[in-house]
C-alpha positions as CSV (number, residue, x, y, z in Angstrom):
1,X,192.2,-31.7,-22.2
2,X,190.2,-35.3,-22.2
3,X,193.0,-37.2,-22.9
4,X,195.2,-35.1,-19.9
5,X,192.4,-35.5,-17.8
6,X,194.8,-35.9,-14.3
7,X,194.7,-38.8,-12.2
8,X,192.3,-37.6,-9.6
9,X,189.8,-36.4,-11.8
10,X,190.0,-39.2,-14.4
11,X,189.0,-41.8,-11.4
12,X,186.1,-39.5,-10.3
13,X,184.7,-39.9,-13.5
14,X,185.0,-43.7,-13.7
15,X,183.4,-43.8,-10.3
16,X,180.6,-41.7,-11.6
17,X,180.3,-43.9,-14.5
18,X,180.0,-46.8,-12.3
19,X,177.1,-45.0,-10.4
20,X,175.3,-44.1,-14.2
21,X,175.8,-48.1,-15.2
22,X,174.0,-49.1,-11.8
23,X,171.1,-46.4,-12.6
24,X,170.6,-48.3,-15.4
25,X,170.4,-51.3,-13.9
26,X,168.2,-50.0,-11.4
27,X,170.5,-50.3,-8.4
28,X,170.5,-46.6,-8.0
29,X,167.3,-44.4,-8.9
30,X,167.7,-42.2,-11.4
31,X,168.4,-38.2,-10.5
32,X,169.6,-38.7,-7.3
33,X,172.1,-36.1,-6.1
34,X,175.5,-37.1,-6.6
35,X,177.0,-33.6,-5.2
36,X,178.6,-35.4,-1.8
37,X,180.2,-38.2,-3.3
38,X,183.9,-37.6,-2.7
39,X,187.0,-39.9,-4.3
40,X,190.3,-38.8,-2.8
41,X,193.3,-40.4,-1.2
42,X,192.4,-42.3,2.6
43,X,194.0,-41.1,5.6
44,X,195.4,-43.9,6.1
45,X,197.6,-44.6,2.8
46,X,198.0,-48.1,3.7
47,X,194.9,-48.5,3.2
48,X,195.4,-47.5,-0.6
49,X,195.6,-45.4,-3.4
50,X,192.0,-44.3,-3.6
51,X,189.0,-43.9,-1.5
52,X,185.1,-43.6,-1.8
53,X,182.0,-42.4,0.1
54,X,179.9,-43.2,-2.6
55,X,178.3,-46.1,-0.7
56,X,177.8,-44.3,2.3
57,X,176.0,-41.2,1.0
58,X,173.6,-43.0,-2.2
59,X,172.7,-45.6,0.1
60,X,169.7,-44.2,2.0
61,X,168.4,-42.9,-1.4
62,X,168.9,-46.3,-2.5
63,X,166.4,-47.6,-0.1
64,X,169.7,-50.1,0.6
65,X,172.5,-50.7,3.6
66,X,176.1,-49.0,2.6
67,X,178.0,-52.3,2.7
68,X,175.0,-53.9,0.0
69,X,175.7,-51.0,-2.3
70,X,179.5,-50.9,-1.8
71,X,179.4,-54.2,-3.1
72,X,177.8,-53.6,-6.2
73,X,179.8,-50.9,-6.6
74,X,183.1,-52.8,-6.3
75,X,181.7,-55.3,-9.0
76,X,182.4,-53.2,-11.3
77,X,185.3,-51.5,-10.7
78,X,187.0,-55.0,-10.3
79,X,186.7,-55.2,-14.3
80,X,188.7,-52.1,-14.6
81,X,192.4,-52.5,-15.6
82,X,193.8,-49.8,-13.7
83,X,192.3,-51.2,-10.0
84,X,194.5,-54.3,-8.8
85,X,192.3,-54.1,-5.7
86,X,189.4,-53.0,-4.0
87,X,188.5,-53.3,0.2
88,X,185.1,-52.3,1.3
89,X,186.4,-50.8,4.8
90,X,184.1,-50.0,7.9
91,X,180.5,-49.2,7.1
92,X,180.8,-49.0,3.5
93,X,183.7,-47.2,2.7
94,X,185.7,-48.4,-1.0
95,X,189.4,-48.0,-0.9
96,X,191.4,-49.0,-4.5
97,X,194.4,-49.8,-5.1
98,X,195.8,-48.5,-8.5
99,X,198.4,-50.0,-10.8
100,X,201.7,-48.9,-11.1
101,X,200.9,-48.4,-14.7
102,X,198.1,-45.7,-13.8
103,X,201.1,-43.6,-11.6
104,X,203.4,-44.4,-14.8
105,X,201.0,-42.2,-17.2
106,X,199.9,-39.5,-14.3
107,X,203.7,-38.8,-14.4
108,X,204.1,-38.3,-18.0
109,X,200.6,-36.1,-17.8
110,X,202.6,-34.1,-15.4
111,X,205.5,-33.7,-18.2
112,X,203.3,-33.2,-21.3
113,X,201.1,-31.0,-19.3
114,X,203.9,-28.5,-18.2
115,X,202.9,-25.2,-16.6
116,X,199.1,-26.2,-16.5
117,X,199.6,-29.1,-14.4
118,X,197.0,-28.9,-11.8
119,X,194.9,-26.4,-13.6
120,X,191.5,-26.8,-13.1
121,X,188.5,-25.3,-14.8
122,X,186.2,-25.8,-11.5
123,X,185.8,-22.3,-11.5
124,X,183.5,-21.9,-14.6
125,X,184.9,-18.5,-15.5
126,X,182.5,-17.0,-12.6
127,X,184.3,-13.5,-11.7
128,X,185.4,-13.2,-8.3
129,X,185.8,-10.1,-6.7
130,X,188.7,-10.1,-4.0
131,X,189.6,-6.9,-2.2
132,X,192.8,-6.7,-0.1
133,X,195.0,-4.7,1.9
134,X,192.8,-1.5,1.3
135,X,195.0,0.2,3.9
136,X,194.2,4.1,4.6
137,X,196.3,6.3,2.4
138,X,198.2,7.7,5.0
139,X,201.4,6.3,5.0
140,X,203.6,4.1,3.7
141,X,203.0,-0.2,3.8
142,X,203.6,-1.3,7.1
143,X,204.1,-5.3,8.4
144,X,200.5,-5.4,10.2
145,X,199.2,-4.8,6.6
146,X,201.6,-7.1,4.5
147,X,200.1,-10.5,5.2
148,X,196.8,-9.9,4.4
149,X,198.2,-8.2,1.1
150,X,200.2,-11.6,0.4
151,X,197.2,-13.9,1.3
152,X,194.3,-11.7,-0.6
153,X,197.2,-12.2,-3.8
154,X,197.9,-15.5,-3.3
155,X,194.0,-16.0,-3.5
156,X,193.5,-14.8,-6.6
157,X,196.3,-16.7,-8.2
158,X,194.9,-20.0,-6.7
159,X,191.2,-18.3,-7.8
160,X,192.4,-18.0,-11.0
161,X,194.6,-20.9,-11.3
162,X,191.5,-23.2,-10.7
163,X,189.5,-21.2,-13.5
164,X,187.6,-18.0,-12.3
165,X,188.1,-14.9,-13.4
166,X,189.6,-12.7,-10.9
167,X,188.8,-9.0,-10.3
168,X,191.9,-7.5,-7.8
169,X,190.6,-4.5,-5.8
170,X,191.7,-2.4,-3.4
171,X,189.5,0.3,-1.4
172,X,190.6,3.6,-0.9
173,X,189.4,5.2,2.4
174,X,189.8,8.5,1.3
175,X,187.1,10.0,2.7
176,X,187.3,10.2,6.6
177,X,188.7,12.0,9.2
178,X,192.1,10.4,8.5
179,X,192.7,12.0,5.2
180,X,192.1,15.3,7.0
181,X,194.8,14.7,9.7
182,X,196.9,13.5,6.6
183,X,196.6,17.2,4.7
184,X,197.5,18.6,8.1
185,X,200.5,17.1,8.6
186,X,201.6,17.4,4.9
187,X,200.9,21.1,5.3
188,X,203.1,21.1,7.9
189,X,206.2,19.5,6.1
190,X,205.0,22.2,3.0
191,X,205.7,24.7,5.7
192,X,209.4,23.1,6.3
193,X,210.0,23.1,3.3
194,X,209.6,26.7,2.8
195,X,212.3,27.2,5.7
196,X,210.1,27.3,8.6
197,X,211.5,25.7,12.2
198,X,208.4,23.5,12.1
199,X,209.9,21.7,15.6
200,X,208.4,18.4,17.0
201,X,205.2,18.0,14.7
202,X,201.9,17.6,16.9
203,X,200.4,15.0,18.8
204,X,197.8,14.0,16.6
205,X,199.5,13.9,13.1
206,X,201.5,11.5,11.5
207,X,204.9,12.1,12.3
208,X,207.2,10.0,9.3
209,X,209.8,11.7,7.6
210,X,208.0,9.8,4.5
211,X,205.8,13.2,4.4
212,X,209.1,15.8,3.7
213,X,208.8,15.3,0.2
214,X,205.2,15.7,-0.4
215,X,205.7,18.9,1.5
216,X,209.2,19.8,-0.8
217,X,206.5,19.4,-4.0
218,X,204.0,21.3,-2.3
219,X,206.2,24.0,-1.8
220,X,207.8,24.0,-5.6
221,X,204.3,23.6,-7.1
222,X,202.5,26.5,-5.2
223,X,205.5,28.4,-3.2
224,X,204.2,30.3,-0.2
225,X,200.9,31.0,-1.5
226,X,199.5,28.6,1.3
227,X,201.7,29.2,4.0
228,X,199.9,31.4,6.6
229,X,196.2,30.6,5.0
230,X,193.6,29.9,6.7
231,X,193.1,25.7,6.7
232,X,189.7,26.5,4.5
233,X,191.6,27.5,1.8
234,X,193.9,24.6,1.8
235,X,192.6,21.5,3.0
236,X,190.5,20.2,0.3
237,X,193.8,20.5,-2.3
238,X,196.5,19.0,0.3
239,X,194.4,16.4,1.1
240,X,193.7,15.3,-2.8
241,X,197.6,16.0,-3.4
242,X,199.0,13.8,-0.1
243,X,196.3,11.0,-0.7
244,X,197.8,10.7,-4.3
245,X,201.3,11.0,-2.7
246,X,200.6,7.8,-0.1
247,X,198.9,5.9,-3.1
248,X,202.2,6.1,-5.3
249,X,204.0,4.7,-2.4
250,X,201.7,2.4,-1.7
251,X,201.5,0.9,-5.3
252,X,205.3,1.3,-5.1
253,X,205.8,-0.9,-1.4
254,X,203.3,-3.8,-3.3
255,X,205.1,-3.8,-6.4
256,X,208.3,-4.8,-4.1
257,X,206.0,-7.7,-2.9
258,X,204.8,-8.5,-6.1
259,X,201.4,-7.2,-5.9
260,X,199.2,-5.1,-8.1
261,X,195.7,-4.7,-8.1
262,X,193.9,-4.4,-11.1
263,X,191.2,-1.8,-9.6
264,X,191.4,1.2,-6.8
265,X,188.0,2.2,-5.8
266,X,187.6,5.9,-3.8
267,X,185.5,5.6,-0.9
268,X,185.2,9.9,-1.9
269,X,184.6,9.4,-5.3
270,X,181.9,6.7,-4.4
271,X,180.4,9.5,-1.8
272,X,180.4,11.8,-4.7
273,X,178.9,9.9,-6.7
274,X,175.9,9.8,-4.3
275,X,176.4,5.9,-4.5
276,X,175.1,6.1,-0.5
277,X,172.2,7.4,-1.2
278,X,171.1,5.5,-3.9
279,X,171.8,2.2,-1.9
280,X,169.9,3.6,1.2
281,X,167.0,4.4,-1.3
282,X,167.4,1.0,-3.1
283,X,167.2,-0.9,0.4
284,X,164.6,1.7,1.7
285,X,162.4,0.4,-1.8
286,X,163.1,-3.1,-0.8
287,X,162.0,-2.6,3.2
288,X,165.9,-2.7,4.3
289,X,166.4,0.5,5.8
290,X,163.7,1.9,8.2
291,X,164.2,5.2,10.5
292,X,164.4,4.5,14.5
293,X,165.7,5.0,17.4
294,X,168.9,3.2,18.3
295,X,168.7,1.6,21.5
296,X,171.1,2.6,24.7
297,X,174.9,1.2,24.9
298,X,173.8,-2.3,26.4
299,X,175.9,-3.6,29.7
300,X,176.4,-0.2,31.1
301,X,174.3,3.0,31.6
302,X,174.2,5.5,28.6
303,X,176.5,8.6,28.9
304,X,174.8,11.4,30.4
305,X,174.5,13.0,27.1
306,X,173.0,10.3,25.6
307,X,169.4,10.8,23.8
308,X,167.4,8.8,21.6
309,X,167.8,9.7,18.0
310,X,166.0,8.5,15.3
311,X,168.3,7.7,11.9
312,X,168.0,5.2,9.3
313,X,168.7,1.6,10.3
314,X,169.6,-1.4,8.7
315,X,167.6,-3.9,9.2
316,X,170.5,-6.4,10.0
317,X,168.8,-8.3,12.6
318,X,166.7,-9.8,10.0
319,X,170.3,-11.5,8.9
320,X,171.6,-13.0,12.1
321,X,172.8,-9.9,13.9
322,X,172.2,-8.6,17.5
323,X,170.7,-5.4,16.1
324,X,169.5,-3.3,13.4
325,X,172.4,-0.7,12.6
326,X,173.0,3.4,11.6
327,X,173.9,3.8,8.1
328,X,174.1,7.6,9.3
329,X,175.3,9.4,12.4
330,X,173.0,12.0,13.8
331,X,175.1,14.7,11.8
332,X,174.2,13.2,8.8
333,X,177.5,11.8,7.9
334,X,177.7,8.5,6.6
335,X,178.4,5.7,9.4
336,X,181.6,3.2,8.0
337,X,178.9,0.5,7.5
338,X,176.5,3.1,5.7
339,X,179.4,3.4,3.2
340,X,180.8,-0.1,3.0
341,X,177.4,-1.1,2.0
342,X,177.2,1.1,-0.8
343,X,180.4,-0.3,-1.7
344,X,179.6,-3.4,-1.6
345,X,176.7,-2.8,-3.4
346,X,178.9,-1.2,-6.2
347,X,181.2,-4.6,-6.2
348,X,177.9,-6.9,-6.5
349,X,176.9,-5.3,-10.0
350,X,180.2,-6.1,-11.2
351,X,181.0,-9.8,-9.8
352,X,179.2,-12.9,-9.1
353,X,180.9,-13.5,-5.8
354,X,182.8,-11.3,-3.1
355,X,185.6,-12.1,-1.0
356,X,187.0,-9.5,2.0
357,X,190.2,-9.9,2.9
358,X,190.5,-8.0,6.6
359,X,192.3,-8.2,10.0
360,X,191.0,-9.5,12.5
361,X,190.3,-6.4,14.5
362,X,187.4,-6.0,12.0
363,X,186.0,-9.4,12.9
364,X,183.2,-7.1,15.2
365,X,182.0,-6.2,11.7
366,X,181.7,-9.2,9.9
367,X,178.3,-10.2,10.3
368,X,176.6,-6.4,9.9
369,X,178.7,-6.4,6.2
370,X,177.5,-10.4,5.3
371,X,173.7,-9.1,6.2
372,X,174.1,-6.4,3.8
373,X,175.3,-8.5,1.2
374,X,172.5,-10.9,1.8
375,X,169.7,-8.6,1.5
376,X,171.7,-7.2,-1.7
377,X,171.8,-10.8,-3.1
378,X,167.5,-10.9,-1.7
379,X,166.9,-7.9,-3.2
380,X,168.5,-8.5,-6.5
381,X,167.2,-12.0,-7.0
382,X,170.5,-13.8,-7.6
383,X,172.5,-14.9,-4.7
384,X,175.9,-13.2,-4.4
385,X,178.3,-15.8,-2.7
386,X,180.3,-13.3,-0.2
387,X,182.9,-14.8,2.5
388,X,185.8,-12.3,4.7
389,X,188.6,-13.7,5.6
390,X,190.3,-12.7,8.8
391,X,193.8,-12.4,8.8
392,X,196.0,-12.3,12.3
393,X,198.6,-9.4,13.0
394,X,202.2,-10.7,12.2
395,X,205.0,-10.7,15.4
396,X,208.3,-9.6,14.4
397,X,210.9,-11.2,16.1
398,X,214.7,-11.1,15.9
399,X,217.5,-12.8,18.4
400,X,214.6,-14.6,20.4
401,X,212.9,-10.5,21.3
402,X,210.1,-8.8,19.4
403,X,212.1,-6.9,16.7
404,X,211.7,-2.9,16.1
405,X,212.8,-1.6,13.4
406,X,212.1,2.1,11.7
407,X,213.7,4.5,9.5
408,X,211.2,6.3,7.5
409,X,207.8,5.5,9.2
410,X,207.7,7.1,12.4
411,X,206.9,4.3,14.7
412,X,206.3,1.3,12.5
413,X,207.5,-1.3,10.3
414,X,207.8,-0.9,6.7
415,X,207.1,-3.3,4.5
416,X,209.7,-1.9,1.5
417,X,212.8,-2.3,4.6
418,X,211.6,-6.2,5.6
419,X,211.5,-7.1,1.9
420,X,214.5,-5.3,1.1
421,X,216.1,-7.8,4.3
422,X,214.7,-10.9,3.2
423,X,213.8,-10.7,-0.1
424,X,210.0,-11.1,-1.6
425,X,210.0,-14.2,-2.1
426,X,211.0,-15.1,1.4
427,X,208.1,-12.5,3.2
428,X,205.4,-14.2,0.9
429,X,206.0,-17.7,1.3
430,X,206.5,-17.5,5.2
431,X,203.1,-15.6,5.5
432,X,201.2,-18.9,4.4
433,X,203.6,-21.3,6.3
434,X,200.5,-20.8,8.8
435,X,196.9,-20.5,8.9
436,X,195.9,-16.6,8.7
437,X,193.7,-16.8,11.4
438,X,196.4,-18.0,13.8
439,X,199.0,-16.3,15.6
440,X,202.2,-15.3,13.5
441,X,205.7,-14.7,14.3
442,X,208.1,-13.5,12.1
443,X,211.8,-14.1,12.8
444,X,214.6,-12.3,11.1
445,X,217.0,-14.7,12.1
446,X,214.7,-18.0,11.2
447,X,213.4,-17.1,7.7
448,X,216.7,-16.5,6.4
449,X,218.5,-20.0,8.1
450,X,219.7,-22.5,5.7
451,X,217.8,-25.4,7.9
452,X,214.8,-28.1,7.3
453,X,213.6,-26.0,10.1
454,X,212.8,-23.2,7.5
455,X,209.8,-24.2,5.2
456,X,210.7,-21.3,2.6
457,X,214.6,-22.6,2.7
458,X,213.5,-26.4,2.7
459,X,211.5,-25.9,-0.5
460,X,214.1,-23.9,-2.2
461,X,216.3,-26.3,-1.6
462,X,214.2,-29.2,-3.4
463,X,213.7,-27.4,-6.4
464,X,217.5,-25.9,-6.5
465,X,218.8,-30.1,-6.1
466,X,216.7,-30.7,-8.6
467,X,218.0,-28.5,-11.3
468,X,221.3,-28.8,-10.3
469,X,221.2,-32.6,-11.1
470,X,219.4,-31.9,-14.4
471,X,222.0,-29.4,-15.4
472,X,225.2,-31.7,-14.2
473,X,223.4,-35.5,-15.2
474,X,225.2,-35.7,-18.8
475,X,221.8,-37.6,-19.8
476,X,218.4,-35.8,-20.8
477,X,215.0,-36.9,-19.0
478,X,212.7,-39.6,-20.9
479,X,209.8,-41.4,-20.2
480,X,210.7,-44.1,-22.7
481,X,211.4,-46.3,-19.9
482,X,209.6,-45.6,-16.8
483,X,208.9,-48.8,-16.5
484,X,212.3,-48.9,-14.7
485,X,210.8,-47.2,-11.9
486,X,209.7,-49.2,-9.0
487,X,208.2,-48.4,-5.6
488,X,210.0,-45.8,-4.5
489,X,210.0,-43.2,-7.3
490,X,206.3,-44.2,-8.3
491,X,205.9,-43.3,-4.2
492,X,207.0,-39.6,-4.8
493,X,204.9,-39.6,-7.8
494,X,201.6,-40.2,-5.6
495,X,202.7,-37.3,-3.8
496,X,202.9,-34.9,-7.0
497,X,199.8,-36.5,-8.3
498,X,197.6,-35.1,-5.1
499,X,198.9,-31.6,-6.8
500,X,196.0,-31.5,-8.9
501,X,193.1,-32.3,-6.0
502,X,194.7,-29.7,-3.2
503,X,194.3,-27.0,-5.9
504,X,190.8,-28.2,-6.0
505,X,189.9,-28.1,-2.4
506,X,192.0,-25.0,-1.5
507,X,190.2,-23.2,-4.0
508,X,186.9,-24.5,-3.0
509,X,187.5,-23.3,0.9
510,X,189.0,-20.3,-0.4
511,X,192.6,-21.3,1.4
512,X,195.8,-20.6,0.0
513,X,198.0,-22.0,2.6
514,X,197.2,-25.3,1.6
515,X,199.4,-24.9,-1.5
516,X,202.3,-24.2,0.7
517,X,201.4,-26.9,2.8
518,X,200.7,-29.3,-0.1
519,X,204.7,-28.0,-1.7
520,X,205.9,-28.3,2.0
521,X,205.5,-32.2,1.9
522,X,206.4,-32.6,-1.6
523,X,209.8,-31.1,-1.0
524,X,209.9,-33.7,2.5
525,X,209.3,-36.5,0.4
526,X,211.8,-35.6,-2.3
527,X,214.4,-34.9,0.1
528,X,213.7,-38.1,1.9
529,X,214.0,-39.9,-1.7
530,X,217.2,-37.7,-2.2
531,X,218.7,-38.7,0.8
532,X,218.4,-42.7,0.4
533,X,220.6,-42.4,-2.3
534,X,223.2,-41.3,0.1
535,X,222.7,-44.4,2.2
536,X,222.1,-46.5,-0.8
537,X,224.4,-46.1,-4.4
538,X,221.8,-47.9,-6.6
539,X,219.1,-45.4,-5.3
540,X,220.9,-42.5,-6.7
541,X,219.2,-40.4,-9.7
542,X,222.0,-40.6,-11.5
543,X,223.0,-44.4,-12.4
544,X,226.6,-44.5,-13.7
545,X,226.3,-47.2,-16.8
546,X,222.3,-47.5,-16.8
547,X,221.8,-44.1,-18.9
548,X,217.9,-45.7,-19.1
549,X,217.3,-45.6,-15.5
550,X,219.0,-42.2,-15.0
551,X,216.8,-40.7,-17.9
552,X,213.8,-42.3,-16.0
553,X,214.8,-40.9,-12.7
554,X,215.4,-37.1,-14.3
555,X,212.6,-37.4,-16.0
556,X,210.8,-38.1,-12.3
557,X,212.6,-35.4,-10.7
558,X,211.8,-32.8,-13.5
559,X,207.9,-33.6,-12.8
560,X,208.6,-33.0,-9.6
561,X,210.1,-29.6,-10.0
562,X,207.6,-28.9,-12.2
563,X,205.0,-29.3,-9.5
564,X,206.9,-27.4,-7.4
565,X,207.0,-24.6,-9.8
566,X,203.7,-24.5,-10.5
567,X,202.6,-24.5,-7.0
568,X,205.0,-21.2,-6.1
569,X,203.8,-19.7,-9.4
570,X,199.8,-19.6,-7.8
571,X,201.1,-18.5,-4.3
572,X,203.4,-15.9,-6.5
573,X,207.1,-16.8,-5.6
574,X,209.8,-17.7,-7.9
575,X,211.3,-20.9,-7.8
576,X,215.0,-20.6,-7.8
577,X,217.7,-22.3,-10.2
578,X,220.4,-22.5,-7.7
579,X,221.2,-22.2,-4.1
């Protein structure tokens, strides 16, 4: 891919080469650390195509000032053909100026390169492990879970996208008190089924209508048999049954949002597999776990109850925390941190890096889990990158009032009915219109409006213009003349070109919003380019009697679409045709 290599990338290495020629010449000492030298567009793009730190960070190494080195620096990249100008700004910073030539062939790279445009290999096939949703199988998928589902999957398609291989997984908690209170309640629909007046069903058990026909199949696979037994008898088998219900309907309600996950781990199977015990014995070994007493509540005086028991304690303090914590209770039950450490323990032999995605009413939890994965990575010699990601809940709002909607749940939000509203495509692009740490709302009457107002609808629209033009222009794209292009179109094609660098850097800080950030402007600046042709005949895409400059211009906007495409395709939403 040498002779693709994309704009971007293809300066970085000339800079670099610049930096090897003045090692040779002794400007630069040799083996000096390279790792913080950046080359990306300025803030400012009046200040040019191209910007450089290099002169800043090698200078102190150098044993030289910024500006000194900058200079030398700029000395040689004066000779190169594809820099009509160079500005050594502020301290020592380089800004370039490219020639229109350079934009010219980045274009037809984005052509020839097609569906790979932006693909990067960054990633070194390293295998990521990223877990999402992992929401108790109790029920079907609800809206507090769905954005954390769409931004752990769009992760993994940028992950992948910018070379790592990905490992999807999604963590069953099938083993607490929750999957108890599940087999309960399906019991109880089993016992409807069989013609019982169950009445209102309990305080304390999930009361969705999504539970009658686990408890019709019940009843057909087993008939009365269970009906007036004692819960002993039954528990065990209704809960395995119901938990395999809810996962069905679970894997159904992320297929709808295009989701699926390429592992399921039990958190009971794990516990049957004694894989708690052997990480308490493996951290024990190492000097991790220690039995003491846990301290009081702090801030208030302990219940009256309250005594001093001694249980095994991770040493988590030794990582940053406030205290060491139980990996047991005093029943000898696991704690949720005793058994998300063995489970993390069980991901670390499998990847070379960890990412959690969770809401952010976990966040309380966060630096217990990275301790344990730290003294994992200690005790295993070889570091295990692990990073959670905190996702906000989601408002719902319709008509300007928070919007409630439920037919099957009980007293939430399905995700199947809001996709079945608005369409997939719609719920996954609007859930990384925004940070996921901050504040969400979602409004019914706003994601669906045909307005610049709505980013999904905005984009759309871009990439549905485009293809209408190709389909109705009479004339097929070339790049046989892009010479014909001047400032404007090679403009929007310095907006496609930053494709490649976002993917980069959003991969890097493991965010995938900045894809939809990075497709929000492109569709802004094609629109804006669009709509000067409506002030302004000659600045029309289609050129009645200059088929040469039309071909040029399609053969700008199909690039452009193509960018467009590729960017929906990491963040999994389909570009549409028409509109």
């Amino acid at each position: 891919m040498a002779e693709m290599q994309t704009l971007h990338a293809a300066f970085a290495a000339r800079i670099d080469a610049v930096l090897n020629a003045l090692e040779l010449e002794g400007v630069l000492p040799s083996g000096i650390s390279r790792a913080n030298v950046t080359v990306e567009p300025p803030r400012d793009p009046s200040h040019g195509d191209l910007a450089t730190n290099a002169a800043m960070v090698l200078a102190k190494p150098a044993q030289t000032n910024p500006r000194a080195l900058a200079e030398k620096i700029v000395a040689h990249l004066d000779r190169d053909p594809d820099i009509v100008g160079t500005e050594i700004a502020g301290p020592g910073f380089i800004n370039l100026r490219l020639s229109d030539d350079a934009w010219r062939r980045e274009l037809a790279a984005i052509v020839a390169l097609g569906g790979d445009y932006g693909r990067s290999t960054m990633g070194e096939g390293r295998k990521v492990n990223v877990e999402y949703v992992s929401a108790n199988p109790t029920g079907p998928m609800h809206m507090g879970h769905c954005r954390g589902a769409v931004v752990g999957d769009a992760l993994a398609g940028l992950l992948e996208f910018a070379g790592h291989e990905v490992i999807r997984e999604y963590y069953v908690n099938d083993a607490g008190g929750q999957v108890d209170v599940l087999a309960r309640s399906a019991h109880m629909r089993y016992r409807e089924a069989l013609g019982e007046d169950i009445g209102e069903i309990p305080e304390g058990l999930y009361p969705g209508d999504y539970l009658v026909p686990v408890g019709e199949k019940l009843a057909q696979e087993f008939g009365p048999a269970y009906k007036d037994a004692p819960e002993s008898e039954w528990l065990v088998l209704f809960r395995g049954r119901a938990v395999a219900a809810m996962m069905d309907m679970i894997r159904s309600d992320l297929a709808q949002l295009g989701i699926h996950h390429d592992l399921f781990s039990s958190e009971a199977e794990l516990q049957a597999a004694k894989k708690p015990e052997a990480a308490e014995a493996w951290l024990r070994e190492h000097g991790y776990v220690y039995d003491g007493v846990l301290e009081a509540p702090k801030g208030k005086a302990p219940p009256e109850d309250w005594e001093p028991v001694q249980l095994p304690l991770f040493r988590s303090t030794q990582f940053g925390d406030d205290q060491d914590r139980p990996i047991k209770k005093s029943n000898g039950a696991w704690t949720y941190f005793g058994a998300d450490l063995a489970y993390h323990l069980q991901k670390a032999q499998n990847a070379d890096e960890l990412i959690d995605i969770w809401g952010a009413d976990h966040a309380g939890t966060v630096k217990r889990i990275k301790s344990a994965v730290a003294a994992l990575s200690e005790g295993q010699g070889k570091a295990i990158p692990f990073d959670v990601k905190l996702v906000q809940m989601v408002q719902l709002m319709k008509g300007g009032q928070p919007f409630k909607m439920s037919k099957r749940a009980g007293n939430f939000v399905t995700l199947a009915d809001v996709v079945e509203m608005v369409g997939k495509d719609v719920v996954r692009f609007t859930m990384l219109t925004r940070k996921p740490d901050a504040q969400m709302d979602f409004d019914f009457d706003k994601v669906v409006e045909a307005s610049k107002d709505n980013p999904v609808f905005y984009l759309q629209y871009a990439h549905a213009r485009i293809r209408s033009t190709l389909r109705k222009a009479g004339v097929e794209p070339s790049g046989d003349h892009l010479d014909r292009l001047g400032a404007d179109e090679l403009a929007l094609v310095r907006e496609a070109a930053q494709f490649p660098r976002v993917v980069e850097a959003a991969a890097k800080a493991r965010e995938p919003h900045r894809i939809a950030f990075f497709l929000g402007d492109l569709a802004a600046a094609f629109h804006s380019f669009w709509n000067a042709g409506n002030d302004d005949p000659s600045k029309r895409i289609i050129q009645e009697g200059d088929p040469e400059l039309t071909a040029a211009r399609l053969y700008l906007a199909d690039a452009v679409g193509q960018v467009i495409r590729n960017g929906l395709g990491i963040l999994g939403v389909q570009a549409v045709e028409e509109m």
